[in-house]
C-alpha positions, -999 to +999 in steps of 0.1 A: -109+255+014-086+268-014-060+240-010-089+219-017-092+237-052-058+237-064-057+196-057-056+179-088-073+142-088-038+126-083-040+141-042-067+123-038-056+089-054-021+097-037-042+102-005-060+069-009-034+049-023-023+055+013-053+049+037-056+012+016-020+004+026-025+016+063-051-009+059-030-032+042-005-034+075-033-031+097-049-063+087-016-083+081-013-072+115-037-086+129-035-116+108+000-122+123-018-121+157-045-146+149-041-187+161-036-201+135-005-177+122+006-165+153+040-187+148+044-164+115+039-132+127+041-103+101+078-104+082+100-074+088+100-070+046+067-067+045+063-042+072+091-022+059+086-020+020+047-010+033+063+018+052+089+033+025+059+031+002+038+052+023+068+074+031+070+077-009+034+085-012+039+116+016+070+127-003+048+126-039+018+142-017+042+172-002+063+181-032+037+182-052+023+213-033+061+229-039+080+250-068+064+227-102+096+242-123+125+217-105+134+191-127+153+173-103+123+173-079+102+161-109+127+132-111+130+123-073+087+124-077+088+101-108+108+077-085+092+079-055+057+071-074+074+037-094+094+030-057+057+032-043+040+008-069+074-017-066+069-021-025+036-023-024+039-059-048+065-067-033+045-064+000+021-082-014+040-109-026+061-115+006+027-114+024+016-143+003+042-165+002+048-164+040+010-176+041+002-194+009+014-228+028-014-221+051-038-213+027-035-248+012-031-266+048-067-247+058-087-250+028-078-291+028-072-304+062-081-279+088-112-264+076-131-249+106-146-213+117-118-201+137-092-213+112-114-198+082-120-165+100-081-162+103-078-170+068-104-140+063-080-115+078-050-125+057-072-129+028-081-091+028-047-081+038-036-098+003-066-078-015-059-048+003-019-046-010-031-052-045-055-029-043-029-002-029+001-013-059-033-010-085-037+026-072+000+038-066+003+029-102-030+049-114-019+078-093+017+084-111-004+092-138-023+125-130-007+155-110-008+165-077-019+198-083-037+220-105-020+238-129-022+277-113-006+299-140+027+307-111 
């Protein structure tokens, strides 16, 4: 319970910031299994600047428990926060262009339930990814951890 205390409001964005982009994958996951874009599947940039953004948010989330005086583990936190923020748009936008053609092809020609419910899942994928970049980029402003006088 005391490692609860000494977490500063930035843990817990940090910590949510990545839940929404395991989301984030899981939907476009399952989006690139649906019908409709099943011949799209889920581009490898998308998966992997996802996972070296979560892989930043675990670094900003452990180091932030360590030594506060390092400057050069200050630095490598500063970048792995904007490296965070960066991938998850990027994400984003990959996401979207890889389905925006079938956004437009759905929405005019082939309008129907199970074409619309696929649409859904990419839909909330998108949201989900700018969701995630909106909070890696709140989170780089607060700490990690509470100031504890060592």
């Amino acid at each position: 319970m005391d490692f609860f205390k000494r977490q500063s409001i930035g843990f817990y964005m940090g910590t949510l910031t990545f839940i929404v982009t395991l989301a984030a994958l899981i939907y476009a996951e399952i989006n690139g299994e649906t019908a409709y874009f099943q011949n799209l599947g889920v581009e490898p940039s998308v998966l992997a600047c996802a996972i070296v953004a979560m892989a930043s948010e675990i670094f900003v989330l452990v180091s932030g428990q360590v030594y506060q005086g390092s400057r050069w583990l200050a630095l490598a936190r500063d970048i792995a926060l904007c490296l965070a923020a960066v991938l998850l748009v990027l994400s984003m936008v990959s996401f979207l262009a890889s389905r925006i053609n079938g956004f437009a092809s759905i929405m005019t020609f082939e309008q129907n339930a199970q074409n619309m419910a696929d649409l859904q899942s990419a839909l909330i994928a998108i949201v989900l990814f700018a969701l995630a970049s909106v909070l890696a980029v709140v989170t780089s402003f607060f700490r990690v951890r509470k100031n504890t006088g060592r």
